[in-house]
C-alpha positions as CSV (number, residue, x, y, z in Angstrom):
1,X,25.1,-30.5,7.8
2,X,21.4,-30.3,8.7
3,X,19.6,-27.8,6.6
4,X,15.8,-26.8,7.5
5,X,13.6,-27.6,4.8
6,X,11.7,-30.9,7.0
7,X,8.1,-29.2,6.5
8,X,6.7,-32.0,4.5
9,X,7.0,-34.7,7.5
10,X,5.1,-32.0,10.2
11,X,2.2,-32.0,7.2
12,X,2.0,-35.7,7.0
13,X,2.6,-36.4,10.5
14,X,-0.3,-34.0,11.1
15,X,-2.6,-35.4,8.7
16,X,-2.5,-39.0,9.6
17,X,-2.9,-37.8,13.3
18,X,-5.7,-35.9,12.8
19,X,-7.3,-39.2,10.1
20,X,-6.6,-41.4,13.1
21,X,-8.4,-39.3,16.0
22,X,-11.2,-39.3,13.7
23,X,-12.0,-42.7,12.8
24,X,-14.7,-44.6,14.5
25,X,-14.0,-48.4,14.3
26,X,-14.1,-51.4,16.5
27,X,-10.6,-51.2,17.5
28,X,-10.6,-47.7,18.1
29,X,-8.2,-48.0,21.4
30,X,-5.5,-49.6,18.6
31,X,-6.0,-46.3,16.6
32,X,-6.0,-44.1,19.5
33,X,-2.3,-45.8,20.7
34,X,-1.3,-45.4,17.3
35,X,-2.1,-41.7,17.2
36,X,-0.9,-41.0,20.3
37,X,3.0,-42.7,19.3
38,X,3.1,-40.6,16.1
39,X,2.5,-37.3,18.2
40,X,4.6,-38.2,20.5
41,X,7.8,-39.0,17.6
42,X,6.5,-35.8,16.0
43,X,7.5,-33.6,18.7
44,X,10.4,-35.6,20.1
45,X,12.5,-36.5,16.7
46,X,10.9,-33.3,14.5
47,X,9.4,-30.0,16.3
48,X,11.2,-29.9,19.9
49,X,14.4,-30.0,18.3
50,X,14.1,-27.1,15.9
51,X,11.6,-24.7,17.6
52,X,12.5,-22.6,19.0
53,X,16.3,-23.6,18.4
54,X,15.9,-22.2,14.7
55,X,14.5,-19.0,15.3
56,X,16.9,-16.5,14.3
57,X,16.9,-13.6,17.2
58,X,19.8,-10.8,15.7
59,X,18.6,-11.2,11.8
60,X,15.4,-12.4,11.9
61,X,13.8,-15.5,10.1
62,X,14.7,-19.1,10.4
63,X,18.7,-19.8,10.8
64,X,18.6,-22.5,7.6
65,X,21.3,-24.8,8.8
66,X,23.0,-26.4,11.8
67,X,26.1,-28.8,12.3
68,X,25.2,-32.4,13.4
69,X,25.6,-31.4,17.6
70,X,23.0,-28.5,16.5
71,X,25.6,-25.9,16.2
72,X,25.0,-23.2,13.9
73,X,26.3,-24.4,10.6
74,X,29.6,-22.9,9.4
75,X,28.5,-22.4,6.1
76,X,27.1,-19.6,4.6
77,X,23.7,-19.2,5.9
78,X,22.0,-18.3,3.1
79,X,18.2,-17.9,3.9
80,X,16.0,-19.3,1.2
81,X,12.7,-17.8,0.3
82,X,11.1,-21.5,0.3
83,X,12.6,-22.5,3.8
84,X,11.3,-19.3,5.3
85,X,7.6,-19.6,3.8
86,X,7.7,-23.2,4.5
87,X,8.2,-22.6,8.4
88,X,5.9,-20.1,8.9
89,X,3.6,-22.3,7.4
90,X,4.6,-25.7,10.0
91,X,4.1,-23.2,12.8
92,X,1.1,-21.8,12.2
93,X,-0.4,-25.1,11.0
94,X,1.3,-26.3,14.5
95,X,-0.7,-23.7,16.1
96,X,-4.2,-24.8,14.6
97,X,-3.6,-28.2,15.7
98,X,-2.4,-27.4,19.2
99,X,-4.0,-23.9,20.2
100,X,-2.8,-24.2,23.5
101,X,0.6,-23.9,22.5
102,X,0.7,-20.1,21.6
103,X,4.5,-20.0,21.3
104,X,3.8,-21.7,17.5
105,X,1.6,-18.7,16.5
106,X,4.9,-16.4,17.8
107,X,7.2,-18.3,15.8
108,X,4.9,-17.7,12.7
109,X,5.0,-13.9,13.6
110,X,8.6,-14.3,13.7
111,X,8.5,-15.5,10.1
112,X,6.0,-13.3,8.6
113,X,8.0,-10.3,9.8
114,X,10.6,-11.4,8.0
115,X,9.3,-12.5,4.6
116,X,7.4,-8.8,5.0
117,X,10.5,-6.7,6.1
118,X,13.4,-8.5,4.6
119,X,12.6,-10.9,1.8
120,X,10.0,-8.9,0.0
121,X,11.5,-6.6,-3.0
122,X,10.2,-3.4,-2.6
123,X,11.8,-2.0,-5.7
124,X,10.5,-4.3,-8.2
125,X,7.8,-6.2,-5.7
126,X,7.9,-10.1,-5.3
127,X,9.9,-12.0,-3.1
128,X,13.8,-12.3,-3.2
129,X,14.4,-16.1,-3.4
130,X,17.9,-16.2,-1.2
131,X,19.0,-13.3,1.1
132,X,22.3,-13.5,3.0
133,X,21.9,-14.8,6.9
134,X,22.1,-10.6,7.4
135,X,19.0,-10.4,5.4
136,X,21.0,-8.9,1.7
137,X,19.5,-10.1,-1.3
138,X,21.5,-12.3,-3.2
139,X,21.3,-12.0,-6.9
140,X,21.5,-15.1,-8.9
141,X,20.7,-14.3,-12.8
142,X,18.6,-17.2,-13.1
143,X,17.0,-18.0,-9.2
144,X,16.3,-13.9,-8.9
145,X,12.4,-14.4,-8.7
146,X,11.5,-18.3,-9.1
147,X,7.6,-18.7,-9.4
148,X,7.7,-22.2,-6.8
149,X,9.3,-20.4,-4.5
150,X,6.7,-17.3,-4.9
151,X,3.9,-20.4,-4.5
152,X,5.3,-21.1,-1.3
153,X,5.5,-17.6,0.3
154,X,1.7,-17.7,-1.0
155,X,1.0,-20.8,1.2
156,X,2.5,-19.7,4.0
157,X,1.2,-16.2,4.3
158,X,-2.4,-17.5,4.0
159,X,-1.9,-20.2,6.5
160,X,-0.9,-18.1,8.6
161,X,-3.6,-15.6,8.0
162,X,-6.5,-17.6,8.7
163,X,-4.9,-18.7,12.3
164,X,-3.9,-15.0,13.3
165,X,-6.3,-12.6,11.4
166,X,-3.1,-10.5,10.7
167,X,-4.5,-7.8,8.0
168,X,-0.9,-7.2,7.1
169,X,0.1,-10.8,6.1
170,X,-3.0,-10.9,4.1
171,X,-2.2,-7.7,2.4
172,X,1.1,-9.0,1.6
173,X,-0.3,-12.9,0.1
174,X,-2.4,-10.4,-2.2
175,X,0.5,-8.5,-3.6
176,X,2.4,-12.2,-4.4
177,X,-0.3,-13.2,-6.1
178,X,-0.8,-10.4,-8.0
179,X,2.7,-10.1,-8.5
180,X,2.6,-13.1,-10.3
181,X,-0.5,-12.8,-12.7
182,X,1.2,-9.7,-13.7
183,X,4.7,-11.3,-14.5
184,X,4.0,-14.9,-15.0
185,X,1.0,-15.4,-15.9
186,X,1.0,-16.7,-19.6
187,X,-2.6,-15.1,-20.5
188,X,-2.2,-16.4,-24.0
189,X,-1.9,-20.7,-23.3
190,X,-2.7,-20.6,-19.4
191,X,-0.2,-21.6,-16.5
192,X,2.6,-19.7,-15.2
193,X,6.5,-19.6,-16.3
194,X,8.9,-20.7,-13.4
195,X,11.9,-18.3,-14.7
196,X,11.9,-14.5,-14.2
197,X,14.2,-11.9,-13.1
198,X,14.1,-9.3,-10.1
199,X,12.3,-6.7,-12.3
200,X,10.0,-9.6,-13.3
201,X,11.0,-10.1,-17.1
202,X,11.0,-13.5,-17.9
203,X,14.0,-15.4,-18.6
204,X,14.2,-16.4,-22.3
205,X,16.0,-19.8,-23.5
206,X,17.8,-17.5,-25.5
207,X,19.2,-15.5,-22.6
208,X,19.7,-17.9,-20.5
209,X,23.7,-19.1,-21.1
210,X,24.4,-22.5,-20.4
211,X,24.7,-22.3,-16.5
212,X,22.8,-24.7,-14.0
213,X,18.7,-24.2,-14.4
214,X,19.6,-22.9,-17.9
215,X,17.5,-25.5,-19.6
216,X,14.5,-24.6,-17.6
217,X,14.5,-21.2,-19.2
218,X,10.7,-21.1,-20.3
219,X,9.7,-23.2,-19.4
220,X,6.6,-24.8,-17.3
221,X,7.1,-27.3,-15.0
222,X,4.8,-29.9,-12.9
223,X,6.5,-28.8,-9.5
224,X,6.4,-25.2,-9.5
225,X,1.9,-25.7,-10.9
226,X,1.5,-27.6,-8.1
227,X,2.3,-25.7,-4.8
228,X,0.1,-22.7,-6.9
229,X,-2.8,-24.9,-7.0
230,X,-1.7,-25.7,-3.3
231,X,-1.5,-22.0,-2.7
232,X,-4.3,-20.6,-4.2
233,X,-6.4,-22.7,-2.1
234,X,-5.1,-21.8,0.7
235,X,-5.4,-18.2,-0.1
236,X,-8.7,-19.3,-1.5
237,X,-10.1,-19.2,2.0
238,X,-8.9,-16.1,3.7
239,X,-9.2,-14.2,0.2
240,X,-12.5,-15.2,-1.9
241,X,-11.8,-13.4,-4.8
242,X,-13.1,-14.5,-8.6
243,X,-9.5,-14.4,-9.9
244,X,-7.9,-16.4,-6.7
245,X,-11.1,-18.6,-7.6
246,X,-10.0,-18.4,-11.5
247,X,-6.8,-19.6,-11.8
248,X,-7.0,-21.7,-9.2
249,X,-9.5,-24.2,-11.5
250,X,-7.3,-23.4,-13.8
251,X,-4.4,-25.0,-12.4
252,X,-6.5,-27.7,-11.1
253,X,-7.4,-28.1,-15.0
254,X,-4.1,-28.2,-16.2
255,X,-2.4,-30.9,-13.6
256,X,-5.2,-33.1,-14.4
257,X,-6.0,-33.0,-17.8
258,X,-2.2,-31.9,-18.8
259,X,0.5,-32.7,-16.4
260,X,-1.2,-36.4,-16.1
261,X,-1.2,-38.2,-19.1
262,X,-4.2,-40.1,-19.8
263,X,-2.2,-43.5,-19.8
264,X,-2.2,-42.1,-16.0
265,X,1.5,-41.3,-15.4
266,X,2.9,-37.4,-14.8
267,X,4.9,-35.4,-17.5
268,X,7.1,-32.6,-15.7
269,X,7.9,-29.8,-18.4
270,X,6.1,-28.1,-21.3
271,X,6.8,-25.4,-23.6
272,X,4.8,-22.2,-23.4
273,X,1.7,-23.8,-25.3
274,X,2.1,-27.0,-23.8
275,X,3.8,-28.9,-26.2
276,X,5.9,-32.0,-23.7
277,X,9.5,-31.3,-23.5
278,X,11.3,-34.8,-24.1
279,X,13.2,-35.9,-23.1
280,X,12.8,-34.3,-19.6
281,X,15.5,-31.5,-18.3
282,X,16.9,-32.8,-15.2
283,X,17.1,-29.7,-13.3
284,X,19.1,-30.2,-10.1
285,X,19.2,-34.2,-9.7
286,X,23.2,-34.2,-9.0
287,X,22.9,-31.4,-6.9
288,X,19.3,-33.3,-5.0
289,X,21.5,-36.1,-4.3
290,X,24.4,-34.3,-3.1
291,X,22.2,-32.7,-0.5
292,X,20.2,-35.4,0.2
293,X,23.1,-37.1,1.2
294,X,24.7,-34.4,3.3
């Protein structure tokens, strides 16, 4: 089973690209060759094959998985709030390297329309984290509202916003973050808790059973702090505002001076006032692996 969550190689693929037209050295033909082979594997082996194959026409949003031929899979089809966010980021970043190819900036639209009209929780605000392939919400007591996967809708709504000017996607990027200063936000120690539920209350170690993710109940984690400080930046540009500005040195603060120990190597979790939680939760490594090797 192929599922689409494959952003991270259009991002690198993208970057190196871009480092490689830009460099200015004797051997620039070599550079130049080089440049021209990676673009040429990312669109054969990564973008061809999914766009505009993944876009999902009767529900809207991304179709998240596919058998091996590139049949839809036969699973359930779950949509997932960081899959969605993370390809209407790879199209719109798609579209600012190649402007030419307006059909990216359409797949984005497709996206944003469907983090706007679907995934977004207009009872209790924030974003759903998994809707049915139909576009239902799908209650899970402890994955209701996750704050990485907020991060993520962030970073792609902003993205997008600076490539199409759409008022309506920054609109909705502003109501996230707020959304999240107002819910998770710890304004006594700093940083944000991963853990809340649809109305936005937090979820307590205490309340939290014994289930899978149970033991991340309150916790803070590396992970979820980073793709903020990657969002915030992002929304940073489209959206100069002193609190975007704010707690976006404030997670820069924490990850360096925190989450990186001085000896130079990363811890992952913390309590509330940053006391290290060790040994370290393993959150989902069983469950990684399985996928990874699906």
């Amino acid at each position: 089973m192929i599922r689409s969550f494959f952003i991270t190689p259009i991002s690198i693929l993208l970057l190196v690209i871009g480092s490689l037209l830009a460099c200015s050295t004797p051997d620039q033909s070599e550079q130049l060759k080089l440049a021209d082979l990676l673009e040429e594997s990312l669109f054969d082996y990564i973008v061809d094959p999914w766009y505009p194959l993944v876009i999902d026409s009767m529900y809207g949003g991304y179709i998240s998985e596919f058998s091996r031929n590139w049949s839809p899979g036969t699973g359930s089809g779950e949509k997932a709030l960081v899959q969605q966010a993370r390809h209407v980021w790879a199209t719109a970043r798609l579209f600012e390297a190649y402007p030419e190819k307006e059909e990216y900036l359409v797949y984005a639209t497709h996206g944003f329309l469907f983090l706007r009209d679907v995934m977004w929780d207009r009872e209790f605000g924030g974003f759903h984290a998994y809707c049915t392939k139909e576009g239902d919400p799908v209650e899970r007591s402890l994955n209701d509202k996750r704050i990485y996967g907020q991060a993520f809708a962030v970073y792609g709504l902003s993205q997008y916003t600076r490539l199409s000017n759409n008022p309506e996607a920054l609109k909705l990027a502003k109501e996230a973050f707020l959304w999240m200063e107002e819910h998770a936000h710890d304004k006594e120690y700093g940083g944000y808790f991963e853990m809340l539920r649809r109305d936005g209350s937090p979820v307590l170690p205490e309340d939290a059973g014994d289930g899978p993710g149970s033991n991340m109940a309150g916790l803070k984690d590396y992970n979820s702090s980073i793709h903020l400080m990657e969002a915030f930046t992002e929304l940073y540009l489209v959206w100069p505002d002193e609190l975007v500005r704010k707690r976006l040195e404030e997670m820069f603060l924490l990850i360096r001076d925190t989450f990186v120990d001085p000896e130079g190597y990363l811890k992952l979790y913390f309590q509330a006032d940053w006391t290290h939680v060790a040994p370290e939760p393993d959150e989902e490594g069983p469950e990684r692996m399985k996928w990874f090797f699906n």
